[in-house]
KEVEXTI-868085 format. One record per residue: residue in one letter; residue number from 1; x, z, y of N, C-alpha, C in turn. Coordinates in steps of 0.001 Angstrom, whole numbers, plus 500000, padded with zeros to 6 digits. Layout:
N
NODE r   k   n.c1   n.c3   n.c2  ca.c1  ca.c3  ca.c2   c.c1   c.c3   c.c2
NODE A NUM      X      Z      Y      X      Z      Y      X      Z      Y
...
END
This chain:
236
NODE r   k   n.c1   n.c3   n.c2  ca.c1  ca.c3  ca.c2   c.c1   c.c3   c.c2
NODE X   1 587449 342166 213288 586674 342702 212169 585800 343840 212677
NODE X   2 584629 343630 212578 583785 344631 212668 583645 345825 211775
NODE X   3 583720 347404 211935 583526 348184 211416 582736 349286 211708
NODE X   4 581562 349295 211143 580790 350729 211022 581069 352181 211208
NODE X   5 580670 352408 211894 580774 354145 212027 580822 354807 211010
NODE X   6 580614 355574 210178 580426 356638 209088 579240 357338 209395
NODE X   7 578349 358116 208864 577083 358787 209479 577551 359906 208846
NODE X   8 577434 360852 209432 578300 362513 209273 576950 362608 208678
NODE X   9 576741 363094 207208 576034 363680 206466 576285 365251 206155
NODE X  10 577175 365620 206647 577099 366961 206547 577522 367397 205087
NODE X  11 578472 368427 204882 578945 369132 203868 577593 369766 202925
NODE X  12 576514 370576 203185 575663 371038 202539 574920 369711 202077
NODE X  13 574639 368610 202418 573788 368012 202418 574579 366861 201378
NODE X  14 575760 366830 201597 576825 366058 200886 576708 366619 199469
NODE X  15 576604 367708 199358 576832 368567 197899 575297 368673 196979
NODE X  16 574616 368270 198067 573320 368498 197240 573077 367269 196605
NODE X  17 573360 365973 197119 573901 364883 196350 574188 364988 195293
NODE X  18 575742 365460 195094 575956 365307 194218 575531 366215 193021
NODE X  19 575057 367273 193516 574161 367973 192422 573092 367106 191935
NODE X  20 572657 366654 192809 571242 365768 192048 571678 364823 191133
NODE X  21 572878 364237 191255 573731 363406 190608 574366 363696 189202
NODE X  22 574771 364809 189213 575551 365287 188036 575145 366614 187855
NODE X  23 574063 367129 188193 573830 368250 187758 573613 369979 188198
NODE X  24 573666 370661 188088 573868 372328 188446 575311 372227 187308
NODE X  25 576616 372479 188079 577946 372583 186864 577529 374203 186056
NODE X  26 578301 374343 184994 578384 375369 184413 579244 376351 185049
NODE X  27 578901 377496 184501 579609 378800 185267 581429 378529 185546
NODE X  28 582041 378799 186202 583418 378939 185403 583757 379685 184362
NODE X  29 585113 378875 183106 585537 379519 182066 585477 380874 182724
NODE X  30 586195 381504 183714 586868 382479 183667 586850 383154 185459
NODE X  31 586883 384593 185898 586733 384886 186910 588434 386004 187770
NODE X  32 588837 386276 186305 589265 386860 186552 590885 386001 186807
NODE X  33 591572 386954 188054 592874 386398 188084 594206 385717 187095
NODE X  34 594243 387028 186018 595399 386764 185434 594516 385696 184452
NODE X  35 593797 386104 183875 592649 385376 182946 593125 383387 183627
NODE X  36 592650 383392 185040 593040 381845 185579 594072 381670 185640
NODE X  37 595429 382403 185910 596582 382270 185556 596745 381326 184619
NODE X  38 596338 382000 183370 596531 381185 181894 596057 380067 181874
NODE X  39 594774 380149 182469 594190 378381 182070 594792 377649 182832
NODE X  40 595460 377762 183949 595847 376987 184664 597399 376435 184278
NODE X  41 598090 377660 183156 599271 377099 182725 598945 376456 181136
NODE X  42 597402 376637 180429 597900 376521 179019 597669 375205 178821
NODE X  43 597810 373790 179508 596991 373095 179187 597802 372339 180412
NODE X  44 598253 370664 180166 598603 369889 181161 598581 368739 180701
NODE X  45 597825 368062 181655 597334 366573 182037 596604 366495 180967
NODE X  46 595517 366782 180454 594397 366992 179632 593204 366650 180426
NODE X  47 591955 366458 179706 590649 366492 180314 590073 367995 179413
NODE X  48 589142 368196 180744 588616 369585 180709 587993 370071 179710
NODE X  49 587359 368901 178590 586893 369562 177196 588260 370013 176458
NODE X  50 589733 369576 176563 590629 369869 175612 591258 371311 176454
NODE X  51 590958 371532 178094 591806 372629 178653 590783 373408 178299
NODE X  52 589809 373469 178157 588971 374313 177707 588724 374597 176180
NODE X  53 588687 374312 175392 589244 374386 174093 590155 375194 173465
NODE X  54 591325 374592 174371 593074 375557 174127 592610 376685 174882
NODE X  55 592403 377245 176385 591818 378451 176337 591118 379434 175859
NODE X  56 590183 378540 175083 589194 379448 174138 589956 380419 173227
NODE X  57 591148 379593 172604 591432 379453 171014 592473 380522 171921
NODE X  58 593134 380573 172651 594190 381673 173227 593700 382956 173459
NODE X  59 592079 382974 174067 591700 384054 174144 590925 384653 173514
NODE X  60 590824 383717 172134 590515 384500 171099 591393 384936 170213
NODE X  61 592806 384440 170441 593527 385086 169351 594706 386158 170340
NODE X  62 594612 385835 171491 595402 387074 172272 594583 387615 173252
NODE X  63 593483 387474 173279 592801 388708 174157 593146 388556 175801
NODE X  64 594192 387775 175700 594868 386856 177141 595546 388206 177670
NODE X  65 595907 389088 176729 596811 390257 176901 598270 390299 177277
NODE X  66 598749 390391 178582 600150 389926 178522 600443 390565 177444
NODE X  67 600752 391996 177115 601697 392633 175641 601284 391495 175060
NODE X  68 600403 390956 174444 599821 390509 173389 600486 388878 173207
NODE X  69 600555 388331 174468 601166 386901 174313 602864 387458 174565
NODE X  70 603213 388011 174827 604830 388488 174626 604955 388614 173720
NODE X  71 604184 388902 172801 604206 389390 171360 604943 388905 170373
NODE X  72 604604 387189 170913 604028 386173 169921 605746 385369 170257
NODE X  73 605934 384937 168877 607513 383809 169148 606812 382964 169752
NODE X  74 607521 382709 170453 607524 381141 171327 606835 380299 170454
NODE X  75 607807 379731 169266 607225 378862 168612 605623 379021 168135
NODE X  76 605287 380163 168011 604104 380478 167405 603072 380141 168436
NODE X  77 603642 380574 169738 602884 380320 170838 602268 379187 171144
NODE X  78 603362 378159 170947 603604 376822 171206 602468 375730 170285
NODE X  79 602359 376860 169133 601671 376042 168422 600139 376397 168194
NODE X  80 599918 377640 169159 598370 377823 169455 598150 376704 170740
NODE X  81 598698 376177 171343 598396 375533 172897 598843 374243 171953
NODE X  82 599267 373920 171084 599764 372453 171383 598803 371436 171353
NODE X  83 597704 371600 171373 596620 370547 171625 596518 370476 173431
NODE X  84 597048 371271 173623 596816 371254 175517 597774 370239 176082
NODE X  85 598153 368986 175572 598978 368114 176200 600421 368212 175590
NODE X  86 601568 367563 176548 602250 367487 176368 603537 369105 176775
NODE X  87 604627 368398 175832 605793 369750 176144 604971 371372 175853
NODE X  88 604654 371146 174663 603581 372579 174554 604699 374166 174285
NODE X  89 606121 373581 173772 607315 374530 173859 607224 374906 175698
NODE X  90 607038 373957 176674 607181 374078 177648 606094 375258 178385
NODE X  91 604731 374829 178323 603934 375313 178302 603940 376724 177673
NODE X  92 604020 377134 176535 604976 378311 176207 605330 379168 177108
NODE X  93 606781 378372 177185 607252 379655 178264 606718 379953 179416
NODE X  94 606115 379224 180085 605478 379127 181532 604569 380539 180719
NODE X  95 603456 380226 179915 602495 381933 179801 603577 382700 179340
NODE X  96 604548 382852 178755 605409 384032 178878 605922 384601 180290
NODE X  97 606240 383543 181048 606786 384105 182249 605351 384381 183028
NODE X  98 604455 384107 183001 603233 384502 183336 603009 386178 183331
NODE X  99 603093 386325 181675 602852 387607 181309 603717 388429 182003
NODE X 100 605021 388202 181638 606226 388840 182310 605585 388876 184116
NODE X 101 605611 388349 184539 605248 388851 186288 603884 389321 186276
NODE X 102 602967 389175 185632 602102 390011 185583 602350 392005 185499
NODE X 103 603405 391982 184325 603876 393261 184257 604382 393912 185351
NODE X 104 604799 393170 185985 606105 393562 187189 604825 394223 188445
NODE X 105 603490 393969 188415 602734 394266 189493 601995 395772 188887
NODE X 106 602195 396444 189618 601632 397712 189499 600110 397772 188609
NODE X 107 600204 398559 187499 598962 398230 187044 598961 396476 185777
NODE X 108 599607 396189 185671 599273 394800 184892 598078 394114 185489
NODE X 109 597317 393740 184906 596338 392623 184960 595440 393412 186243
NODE X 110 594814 394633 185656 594461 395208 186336 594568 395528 188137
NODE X 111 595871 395349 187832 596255 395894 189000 596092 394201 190065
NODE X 112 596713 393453 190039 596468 391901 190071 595049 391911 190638
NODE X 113 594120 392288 189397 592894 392182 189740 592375 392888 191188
NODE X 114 593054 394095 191343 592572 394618 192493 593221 394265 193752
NODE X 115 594308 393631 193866 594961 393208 194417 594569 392302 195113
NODE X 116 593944 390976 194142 593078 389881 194826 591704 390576 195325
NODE X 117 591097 391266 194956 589899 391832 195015 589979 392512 196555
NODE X 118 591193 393398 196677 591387 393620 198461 591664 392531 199379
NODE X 119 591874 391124 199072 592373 390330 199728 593614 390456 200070
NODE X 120 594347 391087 198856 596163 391240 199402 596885 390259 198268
NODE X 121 596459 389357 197532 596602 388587 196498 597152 387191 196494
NODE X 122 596997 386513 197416 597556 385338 197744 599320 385352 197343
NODE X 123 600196 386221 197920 601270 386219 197713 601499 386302 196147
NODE X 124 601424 387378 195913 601544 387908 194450 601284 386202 194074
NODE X 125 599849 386161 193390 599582 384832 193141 600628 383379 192977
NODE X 126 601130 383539 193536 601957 382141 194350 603571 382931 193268
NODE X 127 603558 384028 192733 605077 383864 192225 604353 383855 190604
NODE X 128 603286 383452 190284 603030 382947 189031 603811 381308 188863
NODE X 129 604307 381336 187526 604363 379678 187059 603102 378796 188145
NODE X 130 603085 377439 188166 602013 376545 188148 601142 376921 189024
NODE X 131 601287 378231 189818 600303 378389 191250 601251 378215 192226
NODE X 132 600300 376869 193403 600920 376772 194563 599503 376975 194965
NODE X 133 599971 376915 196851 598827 377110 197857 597524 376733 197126
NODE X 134 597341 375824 196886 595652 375318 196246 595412 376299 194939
NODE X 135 596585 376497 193919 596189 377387 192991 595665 378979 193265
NODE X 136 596465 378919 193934 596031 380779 194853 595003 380593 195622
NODE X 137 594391 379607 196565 593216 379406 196559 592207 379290 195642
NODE X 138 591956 378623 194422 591202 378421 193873 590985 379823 193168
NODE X 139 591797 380789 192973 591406 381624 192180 590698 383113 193154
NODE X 140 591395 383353 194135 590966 383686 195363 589480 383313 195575
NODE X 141 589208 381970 195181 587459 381489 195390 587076 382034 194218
NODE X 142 587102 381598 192836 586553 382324 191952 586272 383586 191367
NODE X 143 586931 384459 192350 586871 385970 192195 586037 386183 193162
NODE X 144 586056 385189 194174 584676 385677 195216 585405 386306 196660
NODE X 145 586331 386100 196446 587490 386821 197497 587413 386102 198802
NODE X 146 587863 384443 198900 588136 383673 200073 587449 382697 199784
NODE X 147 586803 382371 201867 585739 381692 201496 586631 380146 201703
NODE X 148 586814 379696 200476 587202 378077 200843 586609 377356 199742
NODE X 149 586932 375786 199853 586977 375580 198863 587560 375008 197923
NODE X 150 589008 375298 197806 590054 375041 197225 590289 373629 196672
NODE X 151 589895 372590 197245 589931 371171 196364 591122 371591 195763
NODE X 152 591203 370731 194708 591834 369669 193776 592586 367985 194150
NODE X 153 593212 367368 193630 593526 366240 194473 592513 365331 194302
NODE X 154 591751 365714 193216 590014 364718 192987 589226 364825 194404
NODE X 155 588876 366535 194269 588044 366919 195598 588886 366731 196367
NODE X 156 590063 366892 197067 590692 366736 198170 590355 364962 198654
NODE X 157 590623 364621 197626 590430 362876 198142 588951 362418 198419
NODE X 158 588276 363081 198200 586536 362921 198394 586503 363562 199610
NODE X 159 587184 364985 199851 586851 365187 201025 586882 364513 202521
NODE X 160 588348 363780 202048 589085 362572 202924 588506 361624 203253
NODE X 161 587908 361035 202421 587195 359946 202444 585963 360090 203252
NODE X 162 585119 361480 203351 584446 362201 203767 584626 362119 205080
NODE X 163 586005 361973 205453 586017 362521 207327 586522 364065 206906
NODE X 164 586750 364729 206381 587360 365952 206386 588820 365793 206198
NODE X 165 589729 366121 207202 590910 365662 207450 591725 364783 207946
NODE X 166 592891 364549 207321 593436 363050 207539 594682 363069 206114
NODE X 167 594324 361301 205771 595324 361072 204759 596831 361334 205285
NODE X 168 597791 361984 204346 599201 361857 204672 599943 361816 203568
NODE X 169 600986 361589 203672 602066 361250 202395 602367 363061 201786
NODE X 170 602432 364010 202653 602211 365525 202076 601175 365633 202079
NODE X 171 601275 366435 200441 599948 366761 199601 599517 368103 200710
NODE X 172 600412 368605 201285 600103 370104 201699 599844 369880 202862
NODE X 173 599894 369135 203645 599425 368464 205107 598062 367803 205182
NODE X 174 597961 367522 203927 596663 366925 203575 595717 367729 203381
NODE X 175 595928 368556 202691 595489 370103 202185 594728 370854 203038
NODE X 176 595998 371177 203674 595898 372483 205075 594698 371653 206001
NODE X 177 594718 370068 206185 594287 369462 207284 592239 369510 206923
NODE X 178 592529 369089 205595 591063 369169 204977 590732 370274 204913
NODE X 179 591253 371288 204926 590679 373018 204779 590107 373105 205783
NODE X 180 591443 372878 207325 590561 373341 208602 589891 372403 208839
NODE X 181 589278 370985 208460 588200 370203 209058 586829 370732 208392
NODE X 182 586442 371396 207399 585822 371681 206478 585027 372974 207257
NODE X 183 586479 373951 207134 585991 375639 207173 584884 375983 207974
NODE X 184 584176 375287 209174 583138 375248 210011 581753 374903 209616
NODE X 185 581872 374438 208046 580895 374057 207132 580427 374942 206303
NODE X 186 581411 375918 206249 582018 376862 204435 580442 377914 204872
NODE X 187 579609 377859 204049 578728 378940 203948 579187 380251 203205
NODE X 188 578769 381410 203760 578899 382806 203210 578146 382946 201769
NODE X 189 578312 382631 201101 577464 381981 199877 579142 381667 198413
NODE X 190 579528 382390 197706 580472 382168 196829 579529 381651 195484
NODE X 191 578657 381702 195116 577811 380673 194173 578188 379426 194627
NODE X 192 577499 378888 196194 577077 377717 196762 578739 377028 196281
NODE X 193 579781 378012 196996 581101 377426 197400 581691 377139 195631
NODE X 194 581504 377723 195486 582239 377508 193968 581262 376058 192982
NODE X 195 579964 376216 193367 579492 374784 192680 579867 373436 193414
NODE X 196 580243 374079 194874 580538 372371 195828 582129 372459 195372
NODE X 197 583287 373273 194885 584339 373087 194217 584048 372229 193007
NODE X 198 583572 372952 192478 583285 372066 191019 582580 370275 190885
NODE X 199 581913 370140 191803 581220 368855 192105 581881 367874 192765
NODE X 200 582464 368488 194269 583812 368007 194336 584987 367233 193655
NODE X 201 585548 368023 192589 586268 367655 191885 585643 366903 190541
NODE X 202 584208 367072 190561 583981 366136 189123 583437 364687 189997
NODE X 203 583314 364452 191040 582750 363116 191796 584422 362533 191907
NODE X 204 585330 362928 192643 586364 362451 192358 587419 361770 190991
NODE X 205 587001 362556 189634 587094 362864 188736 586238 361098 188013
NODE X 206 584878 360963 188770 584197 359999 188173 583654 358898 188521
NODE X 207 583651 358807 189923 582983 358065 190518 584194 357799 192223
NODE X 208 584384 358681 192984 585426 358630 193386 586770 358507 193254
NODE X 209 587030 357468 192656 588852 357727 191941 589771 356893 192705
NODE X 210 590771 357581 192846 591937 356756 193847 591851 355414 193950
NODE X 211 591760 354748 192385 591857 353646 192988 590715 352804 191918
NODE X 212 590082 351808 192564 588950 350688 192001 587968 352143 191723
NODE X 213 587742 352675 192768 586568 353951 192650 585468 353173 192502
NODE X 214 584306 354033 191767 583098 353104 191829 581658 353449 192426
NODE X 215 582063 352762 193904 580990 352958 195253 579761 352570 194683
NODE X 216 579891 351696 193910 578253 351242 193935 577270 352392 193508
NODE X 217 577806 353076 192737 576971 354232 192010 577260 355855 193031
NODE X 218 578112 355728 193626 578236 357004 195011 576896 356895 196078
NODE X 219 576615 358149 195342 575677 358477 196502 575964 358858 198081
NODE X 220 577549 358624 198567 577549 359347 199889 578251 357817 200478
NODE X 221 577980 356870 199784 578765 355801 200812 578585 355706 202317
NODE X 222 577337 355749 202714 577400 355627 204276 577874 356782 205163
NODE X 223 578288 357812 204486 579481 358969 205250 580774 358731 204733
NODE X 224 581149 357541 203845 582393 357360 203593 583517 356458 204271
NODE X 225 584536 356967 205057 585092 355868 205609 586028 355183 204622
NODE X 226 586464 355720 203203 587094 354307 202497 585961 353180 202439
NODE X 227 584864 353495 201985 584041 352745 201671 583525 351904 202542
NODE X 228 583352 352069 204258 582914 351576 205168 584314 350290 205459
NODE X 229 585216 350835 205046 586337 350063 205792 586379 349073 204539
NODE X 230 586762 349593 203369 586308 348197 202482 585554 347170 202287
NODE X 231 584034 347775 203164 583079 346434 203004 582456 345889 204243
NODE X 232 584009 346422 205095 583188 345783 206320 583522 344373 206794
NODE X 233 582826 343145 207651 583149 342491 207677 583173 341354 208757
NODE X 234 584225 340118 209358 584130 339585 210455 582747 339303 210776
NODE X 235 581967 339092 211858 580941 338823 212180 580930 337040 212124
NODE X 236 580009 336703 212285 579806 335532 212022 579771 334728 213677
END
């Protein structure tokens, strides 16, 4: 079986694609740490008009104040988020225990905030509910802090497909592997990096999808090796 090379299109050049494709994305909801904390716990296995929605409605009625969501009974809690998916009692407690370790850091929110802001934040980060390595990355990027670009398992699998990395059965091997094939790409630019996050994850999201993805309409097929290996074929 004959198979094609891939043509290294390059990360900048990859992203401008898909901008032309889907757009300039909108700002992110939110910049601040504890602020992403929340969205990242209030809301599971949803699409992004409903996680965005239930955030709204939280931070308009708690100010996304830890005191302020401690405040609140559980149940009451439960029933501002329960449009955010499933187990919304669950969801619940996760922003309570949120709030609660938020307190525990010198300063509350504040303090958090400066925390990531020195680049001493990653740890902290990581003893929130629902943040692992990629979550403490991603928020780390949206504060403008670290230059990566935190895929998602959408963007992570685009990146793959890309030649950035290698597939493995660990998500975090996969991860780590696509970060360092990438980081030699990463421009000093936190606008640039945060819209190729977002594009990333909405090409995966729409057009790149694990499985019966739909190449015909991908603009990066000839840098893609799923795509090369799927349509390649015995010679005649």
């Amino acid at each position: 079986m004959s198979r094609r090379p891939p043509t290294r299109l390059g990360l900048e050049a990859a992203v401008a694609r898909l901008e032309d494709l889907y757009g300039t994305p909108a700002p992110p909801p939110a910049t601040d740490p504890f602020a992403l904390v929340v969205l990242e716990n209030a809301a599971y296995l949803v699409d992004d008009a409903r996680r965005l929605a239930v955030f709204a409605r939280l931070r308009e009625e708690t100010g996304l104040v830890p005191e302020t969501l401690l405040s609140l009974a559980p149940v009451a809690l439960a029933r501002l988020i329960h449009d955010g998916g499933m187990l919304p009692e669950h969801r619940a407690e996760k922003l309570r225990a949120a709030a609660l370790t938020v307190l525990e850091i010198d300063g509350g929110a504040a303090g958090l905030r400066e925390e990531v802001a020195g680049g001493r934040g990653a740890k902290l980060l990581r003893r929130f509910p629902g943040i692992g390595e990629p979550g403490a990355d991603k928020i780390q990027l949206l504060a403008c802090v670290k230059k990566t670009l935190a895929p998602d398992s959408n963007a992570l699998r685009v990146l793959v497909r890309l030649g950035y990395g290698e597939e493995s059965g660990n998500y975090t091997q996969q991860y780590r592997s696509a970060a360092a094939a990438v980081a030699l790409e990463l421009p000093d630019d936190f606008a640039w990096l945060i819209r190729a996050h977002q594009l990333l994850r909405r090409h995966g999201q729409e057009l790149c999808k694990r499985n019966a993805p739909r190449c015909a309409a991908c603009p990066l097929t000839r840098s893609c090796r799923y795509y090369l290996a799927a349509t390649a074929r015995t010679p005649d």
